[in-house]
N, C-alpha and C positions, 0 to 999 in steps of 0.2 A: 684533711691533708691529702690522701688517696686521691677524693675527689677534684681536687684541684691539679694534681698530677696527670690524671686521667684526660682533663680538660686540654692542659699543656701540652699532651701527646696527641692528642686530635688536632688541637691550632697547627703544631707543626707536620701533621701529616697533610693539611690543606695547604699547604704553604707551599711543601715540597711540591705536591702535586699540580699547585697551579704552576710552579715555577718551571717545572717540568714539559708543561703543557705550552706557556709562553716559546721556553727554548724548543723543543720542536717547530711552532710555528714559527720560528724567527729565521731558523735555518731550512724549512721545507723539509723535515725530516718526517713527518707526520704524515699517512697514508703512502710515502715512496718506496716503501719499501716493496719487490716484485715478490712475489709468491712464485715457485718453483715450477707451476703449473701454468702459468698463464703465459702467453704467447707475448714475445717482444717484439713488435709490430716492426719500430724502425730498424731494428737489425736483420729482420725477416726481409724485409723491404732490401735495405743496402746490400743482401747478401743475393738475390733474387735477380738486381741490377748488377751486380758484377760477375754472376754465372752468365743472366743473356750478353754482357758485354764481350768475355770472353768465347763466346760462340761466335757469336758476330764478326770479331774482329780475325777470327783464323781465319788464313786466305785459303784455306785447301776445305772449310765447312761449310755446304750450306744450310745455311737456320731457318729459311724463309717457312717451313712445315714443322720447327720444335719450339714448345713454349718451356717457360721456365717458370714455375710457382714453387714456394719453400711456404710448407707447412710445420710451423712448430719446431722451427730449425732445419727440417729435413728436406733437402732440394728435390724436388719431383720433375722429370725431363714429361714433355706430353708431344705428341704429333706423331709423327712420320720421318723416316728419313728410306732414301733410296738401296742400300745395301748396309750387309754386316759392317762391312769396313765402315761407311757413316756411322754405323751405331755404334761400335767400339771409338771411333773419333768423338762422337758427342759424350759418350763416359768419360774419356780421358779427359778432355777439354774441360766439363763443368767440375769433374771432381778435383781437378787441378785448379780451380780459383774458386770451390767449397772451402778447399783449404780441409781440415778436421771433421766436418760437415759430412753426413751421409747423403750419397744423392741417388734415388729410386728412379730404376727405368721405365717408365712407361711409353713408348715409343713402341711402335710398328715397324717396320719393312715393309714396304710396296714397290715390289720387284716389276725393273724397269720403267719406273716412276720417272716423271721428267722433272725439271730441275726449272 
């Protein structure tokens, strides 16, 4: 009797488990889950194109010497720009459409720089 009990709890632990298994892959729930460390590419990306957009599009910035890369969520400014005041303008500007987002200055000054 045990042994047949025994047997019944195992059928229906296969049972569960394939069922389990079925609904995951039915709904693509299976491997989607993101791990807290791994980098989300397309929001990297979206977020990457609307900081260079919003440089861009100021009519008092020029962008032509600052690149925009977001690593790991974190917006990074790169290049040059011609004075302090560019450089506090390209802070405000990208960290205003980071939005939440930290963004790291790596940018130069190159006094008397042309444009």
């Amino acid at each position: 009797m045990i042994k047949e009990q025994a047997m019944n709890i195992s059928y229906t632990k296969r049972i569960l488990a394939i069922c389990a298994y079925i609904g995951f892959s039915i709904y693509g729930l299976a491997g989607s889950a993101a791990r807290a460390d791994t980098p989300n590419v397309a929001a990297d990306e979206e977020l990457r194109q609307r900081v260079t957009a919003a440089l861009h599009q100021d009519p008092y910035f020029y962008d032509q010497h600052v690149s925009v890369s977001v690593e790991k969520g974190v917006v990074v400014l790169r290049g040059f720009v011609t004075s302090d005041w560019d450089l506090r303008d390209a802070l405000r500007i990208a960290g205003k459409a980071a939005g939440d987002r930290r963004v790291i200055d790596d940018l130069s000054i190159e006094q008397g720089g042309r444009r």
